[in-house]
TORKOL-4160 file (C-alpha; in steps of 0.2 Angstrom, whole numbers, padded with zeros to 4 digits, m for minus):
212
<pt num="1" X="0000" Y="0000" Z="0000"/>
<pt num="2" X="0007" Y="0019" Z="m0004"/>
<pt num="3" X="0013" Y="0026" Z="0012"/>
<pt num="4" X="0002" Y="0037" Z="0022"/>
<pt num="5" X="0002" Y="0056" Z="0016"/>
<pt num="6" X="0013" Y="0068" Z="0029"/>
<pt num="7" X="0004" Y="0074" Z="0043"/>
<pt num="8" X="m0001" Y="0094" Z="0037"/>
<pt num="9" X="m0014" Y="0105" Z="0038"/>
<pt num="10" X="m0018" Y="0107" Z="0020"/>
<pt num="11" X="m0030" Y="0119" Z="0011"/>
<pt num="12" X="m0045" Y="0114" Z="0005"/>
<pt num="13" X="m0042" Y="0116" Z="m0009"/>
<pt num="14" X="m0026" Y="0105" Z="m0009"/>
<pt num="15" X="m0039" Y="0090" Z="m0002"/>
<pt num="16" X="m0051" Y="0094" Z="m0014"/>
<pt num="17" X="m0058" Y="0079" Z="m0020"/>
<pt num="18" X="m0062" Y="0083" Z="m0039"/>
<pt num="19" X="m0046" Y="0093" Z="m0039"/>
<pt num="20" X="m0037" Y="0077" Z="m0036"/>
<pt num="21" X="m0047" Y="0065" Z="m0046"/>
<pt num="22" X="m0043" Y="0077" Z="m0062"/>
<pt num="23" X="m0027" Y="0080" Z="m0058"/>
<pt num="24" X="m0027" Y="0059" Z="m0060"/>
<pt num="25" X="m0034" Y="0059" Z="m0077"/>
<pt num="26" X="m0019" Y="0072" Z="m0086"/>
<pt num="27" X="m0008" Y="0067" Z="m0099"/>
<pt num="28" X="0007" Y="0076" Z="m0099"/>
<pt num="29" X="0001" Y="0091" Z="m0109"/>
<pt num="30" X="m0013" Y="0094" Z="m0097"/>
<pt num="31" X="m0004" Y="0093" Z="m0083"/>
<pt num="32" X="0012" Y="0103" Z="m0086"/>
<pt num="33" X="m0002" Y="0116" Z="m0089"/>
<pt num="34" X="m0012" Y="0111" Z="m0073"/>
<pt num="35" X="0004" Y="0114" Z="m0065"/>
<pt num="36" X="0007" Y="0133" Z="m0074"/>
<pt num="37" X="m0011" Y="0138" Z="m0070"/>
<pt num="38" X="m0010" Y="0130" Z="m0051"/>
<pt num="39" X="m0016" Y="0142" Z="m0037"/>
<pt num="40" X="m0019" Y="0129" Z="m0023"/>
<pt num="41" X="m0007" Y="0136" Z="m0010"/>
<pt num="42" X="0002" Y="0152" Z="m0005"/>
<pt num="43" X="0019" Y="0149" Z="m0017"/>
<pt num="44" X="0008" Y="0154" Z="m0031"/>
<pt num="45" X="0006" Y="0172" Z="m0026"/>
<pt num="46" X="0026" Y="0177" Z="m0028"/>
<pt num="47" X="0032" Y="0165" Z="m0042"/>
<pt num="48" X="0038" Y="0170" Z="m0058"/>
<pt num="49" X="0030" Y="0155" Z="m0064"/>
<pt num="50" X="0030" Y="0136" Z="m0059"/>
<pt num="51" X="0042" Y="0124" Z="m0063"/>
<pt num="52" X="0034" Y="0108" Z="m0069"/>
<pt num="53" X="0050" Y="0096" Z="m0072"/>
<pt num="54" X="0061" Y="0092" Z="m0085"/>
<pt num="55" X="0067" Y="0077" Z="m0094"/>
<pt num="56" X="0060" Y="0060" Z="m0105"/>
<pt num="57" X="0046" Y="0055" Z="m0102"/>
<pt num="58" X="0047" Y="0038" Z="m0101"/>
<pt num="59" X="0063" Y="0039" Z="m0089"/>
<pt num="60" X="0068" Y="0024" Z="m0078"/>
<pt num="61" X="0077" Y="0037" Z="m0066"/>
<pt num="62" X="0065" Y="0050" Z="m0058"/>
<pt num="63" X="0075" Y="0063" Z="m0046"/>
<pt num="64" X="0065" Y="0073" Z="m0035"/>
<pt num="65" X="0070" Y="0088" Z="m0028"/>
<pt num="66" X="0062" Y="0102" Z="m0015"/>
<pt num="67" X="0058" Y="0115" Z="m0027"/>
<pt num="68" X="0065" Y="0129" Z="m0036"/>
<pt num="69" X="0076" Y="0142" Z="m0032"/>
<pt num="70" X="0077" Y="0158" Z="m0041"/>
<pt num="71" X="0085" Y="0154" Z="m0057"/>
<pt num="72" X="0073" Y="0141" Z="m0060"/>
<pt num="73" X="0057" Y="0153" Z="m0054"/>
<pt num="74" X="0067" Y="0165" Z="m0069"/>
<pt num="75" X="0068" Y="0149" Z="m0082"/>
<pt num="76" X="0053" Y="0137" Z="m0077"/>
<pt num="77" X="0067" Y="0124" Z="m0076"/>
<pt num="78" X="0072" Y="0114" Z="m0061"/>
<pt num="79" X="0092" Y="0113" Z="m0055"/>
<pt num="80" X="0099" Y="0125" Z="m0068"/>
<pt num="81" X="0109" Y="0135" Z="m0056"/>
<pt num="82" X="0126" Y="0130" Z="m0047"/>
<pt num="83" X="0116" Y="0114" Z="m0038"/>
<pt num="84" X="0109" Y="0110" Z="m0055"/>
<pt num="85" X="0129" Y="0110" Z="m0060"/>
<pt num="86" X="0132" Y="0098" Z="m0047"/>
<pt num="87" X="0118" Y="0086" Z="m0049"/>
<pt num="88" X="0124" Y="0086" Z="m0070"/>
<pt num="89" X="0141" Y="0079" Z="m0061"/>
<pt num="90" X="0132" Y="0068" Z="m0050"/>
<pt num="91" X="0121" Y="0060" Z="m0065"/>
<pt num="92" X="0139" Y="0059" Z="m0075"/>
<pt num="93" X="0145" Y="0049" Z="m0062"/>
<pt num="94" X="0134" Y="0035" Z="m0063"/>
<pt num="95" X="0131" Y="0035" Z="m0083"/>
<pt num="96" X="0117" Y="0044" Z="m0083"/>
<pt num="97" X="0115" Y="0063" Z="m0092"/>
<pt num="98" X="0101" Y="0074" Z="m0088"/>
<pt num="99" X="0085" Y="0071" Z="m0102"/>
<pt num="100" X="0091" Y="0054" Z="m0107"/>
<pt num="101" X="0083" Y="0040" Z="m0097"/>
<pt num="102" X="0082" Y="0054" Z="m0080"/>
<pt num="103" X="0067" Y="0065" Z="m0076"/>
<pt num="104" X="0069" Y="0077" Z="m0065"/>
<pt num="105" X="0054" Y="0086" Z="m0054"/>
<pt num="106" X="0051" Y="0097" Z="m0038"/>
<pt num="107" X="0041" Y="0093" Z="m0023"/>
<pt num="108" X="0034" Y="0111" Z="m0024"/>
<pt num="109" X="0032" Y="0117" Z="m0042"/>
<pt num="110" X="0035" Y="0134" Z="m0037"/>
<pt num="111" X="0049" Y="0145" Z="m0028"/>
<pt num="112" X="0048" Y="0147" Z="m0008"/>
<pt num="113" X="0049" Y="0164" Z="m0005"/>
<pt num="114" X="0068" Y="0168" Z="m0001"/>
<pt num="115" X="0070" Y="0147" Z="m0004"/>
<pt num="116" X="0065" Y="0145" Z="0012"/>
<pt num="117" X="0062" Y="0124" Z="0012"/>
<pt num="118" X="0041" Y="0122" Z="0009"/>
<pt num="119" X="0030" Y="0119" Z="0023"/>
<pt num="120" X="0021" Y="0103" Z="0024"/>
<pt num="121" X="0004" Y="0110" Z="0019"/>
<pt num="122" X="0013" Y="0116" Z="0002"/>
<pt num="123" X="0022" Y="0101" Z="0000"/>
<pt num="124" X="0003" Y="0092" Z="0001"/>
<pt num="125" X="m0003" Y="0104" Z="m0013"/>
<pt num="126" X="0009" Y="0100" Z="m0024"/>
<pt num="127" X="0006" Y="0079" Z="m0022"/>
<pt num="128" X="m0003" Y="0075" Z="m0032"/>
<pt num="129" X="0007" Y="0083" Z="m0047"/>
<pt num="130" X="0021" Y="0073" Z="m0042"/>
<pt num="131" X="0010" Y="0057" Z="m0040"/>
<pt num="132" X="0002" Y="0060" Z="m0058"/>
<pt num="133" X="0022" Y="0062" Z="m0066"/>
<pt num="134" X="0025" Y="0045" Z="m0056"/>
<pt num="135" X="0010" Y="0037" Z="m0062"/>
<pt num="136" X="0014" Y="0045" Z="m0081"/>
<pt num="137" X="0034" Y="0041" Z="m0080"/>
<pt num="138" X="0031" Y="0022" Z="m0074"/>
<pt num="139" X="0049" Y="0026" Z="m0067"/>
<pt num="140" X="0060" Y="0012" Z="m0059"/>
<pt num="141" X="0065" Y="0021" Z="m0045"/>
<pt num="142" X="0068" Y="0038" Z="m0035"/>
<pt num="143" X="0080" Y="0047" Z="m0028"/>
<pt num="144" X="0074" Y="0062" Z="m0015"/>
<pt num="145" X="0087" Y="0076" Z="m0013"/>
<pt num="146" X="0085" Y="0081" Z="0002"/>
<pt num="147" X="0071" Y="0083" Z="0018"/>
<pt num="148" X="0054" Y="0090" Z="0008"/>
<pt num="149" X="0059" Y="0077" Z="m0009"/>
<pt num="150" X="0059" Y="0063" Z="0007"/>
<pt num="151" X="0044" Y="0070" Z="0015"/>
<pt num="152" X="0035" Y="0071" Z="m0002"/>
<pt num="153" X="0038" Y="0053" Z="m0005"/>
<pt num="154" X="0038" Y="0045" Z="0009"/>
<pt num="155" X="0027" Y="0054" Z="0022"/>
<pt num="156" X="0028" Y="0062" Z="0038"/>
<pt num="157" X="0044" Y="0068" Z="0045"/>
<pt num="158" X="0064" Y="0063" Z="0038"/>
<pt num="159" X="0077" Y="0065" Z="0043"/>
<pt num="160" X="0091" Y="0063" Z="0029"/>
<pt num="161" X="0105" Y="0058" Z="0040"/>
<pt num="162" X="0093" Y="0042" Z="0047"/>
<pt num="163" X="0086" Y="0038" Z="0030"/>
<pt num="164" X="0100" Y="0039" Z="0018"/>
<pt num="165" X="0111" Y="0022" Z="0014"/>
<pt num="166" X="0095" Y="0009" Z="0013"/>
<pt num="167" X="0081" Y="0007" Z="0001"/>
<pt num="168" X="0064" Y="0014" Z="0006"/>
<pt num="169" X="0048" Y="0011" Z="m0006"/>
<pt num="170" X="0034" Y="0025" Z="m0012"/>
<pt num="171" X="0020" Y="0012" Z="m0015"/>
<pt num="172" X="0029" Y="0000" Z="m0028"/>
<pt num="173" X="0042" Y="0011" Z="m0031"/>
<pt num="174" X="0060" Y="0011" Z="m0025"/>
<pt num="175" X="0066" Y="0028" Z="m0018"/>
<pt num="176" X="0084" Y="0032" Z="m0011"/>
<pt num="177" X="0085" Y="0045" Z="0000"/>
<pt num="178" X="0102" Y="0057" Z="0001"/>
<pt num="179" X="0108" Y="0075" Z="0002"/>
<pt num="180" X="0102" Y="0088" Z="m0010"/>
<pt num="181" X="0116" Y="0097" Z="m0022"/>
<pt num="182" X="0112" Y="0113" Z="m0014"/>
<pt num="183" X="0117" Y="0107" Z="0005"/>
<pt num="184" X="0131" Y="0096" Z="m0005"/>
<pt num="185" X="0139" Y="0114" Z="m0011"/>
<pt num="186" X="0140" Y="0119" Z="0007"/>
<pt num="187" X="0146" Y="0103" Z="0014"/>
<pt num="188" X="0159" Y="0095" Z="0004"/>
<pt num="189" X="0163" Y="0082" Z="0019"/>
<pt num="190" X="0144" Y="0073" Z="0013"/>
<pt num="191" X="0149" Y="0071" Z="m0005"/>
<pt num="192" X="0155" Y="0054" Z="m0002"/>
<pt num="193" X="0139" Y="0048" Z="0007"/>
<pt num="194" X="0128" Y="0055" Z="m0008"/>
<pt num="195" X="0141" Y="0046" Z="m0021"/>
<pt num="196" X="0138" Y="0029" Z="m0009"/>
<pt num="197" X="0118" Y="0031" Z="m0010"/>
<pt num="198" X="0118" Y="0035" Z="m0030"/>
<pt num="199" X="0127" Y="0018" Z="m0030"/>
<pt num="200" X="0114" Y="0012" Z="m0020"/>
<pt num="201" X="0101" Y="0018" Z="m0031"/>
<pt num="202" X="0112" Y="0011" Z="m0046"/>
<pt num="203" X="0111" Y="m0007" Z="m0036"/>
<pt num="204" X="0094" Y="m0007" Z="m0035"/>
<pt num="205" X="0089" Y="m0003" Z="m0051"/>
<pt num="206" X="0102" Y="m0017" Z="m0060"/>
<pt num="207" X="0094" Y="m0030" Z="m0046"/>
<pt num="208" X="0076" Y="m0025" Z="m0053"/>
<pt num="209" X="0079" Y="m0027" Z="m0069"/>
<pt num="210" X="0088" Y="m0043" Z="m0068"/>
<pt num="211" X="0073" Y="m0049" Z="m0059"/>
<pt num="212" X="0060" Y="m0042" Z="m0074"/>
């Protein structure tokens, strides 16, 4: 069974029923410009505009990360900035190059004001964007960067230090938890962790497909 949802007090409009059964019937189109059009929490009122994801569609990779910064609120693209740079390198190192076979996403679609890291109610709005891109990707397995990425996927409170280094499940799906770029940049000593959970994730994605 999917994990429970984080504990929040979300708007109604996040919980909204028809909202969320609509949300389940998008193709991609449709939901990138669900996603554009979206006012269902605060982070709509300062955005630039949102930042649905980026990347092939029929990806085995999905990489989720806590949501946009300002050069992506500027571009509508997620990771572009110096954290973006570093998750390029972090993909290079494992064989894997942004757009081919990796999809990349958000847990909040648009920019917290100042990047403060989204509240949990946000988060909860956002969901069910992120559970239509699963449903649509069919991914093998995700990798969360960072606390609100875990939280999204997992439900209720992470901690990355606790999580990281074993395999976790959203639903059916494999997730790997580890350190997002941006905290990465400011604390070089981690680097080696987040190189020993991608080669986690790489593990457990060879093991599923050897057992298909």
């Amino acid at each position: 069974m999917p994990p429970a949802p984080p504990a929040h007090s979300a708007s109604p409009q996040a919980v909204d029923p028809a909202r969320l059964a609509r949300i389940a019937t998008l193709d991609w189109d449709a939901l990138e410009a669900e996603i554009r059009s979206c006012r269902a929490c605060r982070l709509c009122e300062k955005r630039k505009q949102a930042v649905p994801g980026v990347g092939d569609r029929r990806a085995q990779w999905l990489f989720v990360g806590e949501g946009p910064g300002a050069e992506e609120d500027q571009r509508g693209e997620p990771f572009v900035g110096a954290a973006g740079r570093l998750l390029d390198n972090m993909l290079a190192a494992i064989g894997l190059k942004r757009g081919e076979g990796v999809y990349i996403a958000n847990a909040v679609k648009c920019r917290p004001p100042h990047n403060r890291t989204p509240e949990a109610d946000e988060i909860a709005a956002c969901l069910p964007f992120l559970e239509r891109q699963i449903a649509l990707l069919q991914p093998r397995l995700a990798v969360a960067l960072g606390r609100p990425a875990a939280q999204a996927l997992l439900g209720g409170e992470v901690r990355i230090g606790a999580a990281r280094g074993r395999l976790h499940a959203h639903g059916e799906l494999p997730v790997v938890v580890t350190y997002h770029p941006a905290y990465l940049l400011r604390n070089l000593a981690d680097k080696a962790k987040a190189w020993e959970d991608l080669c986690l994730a790489q593990r457990a994605l060879e093991s599923r497909s050897g057992n298909d």
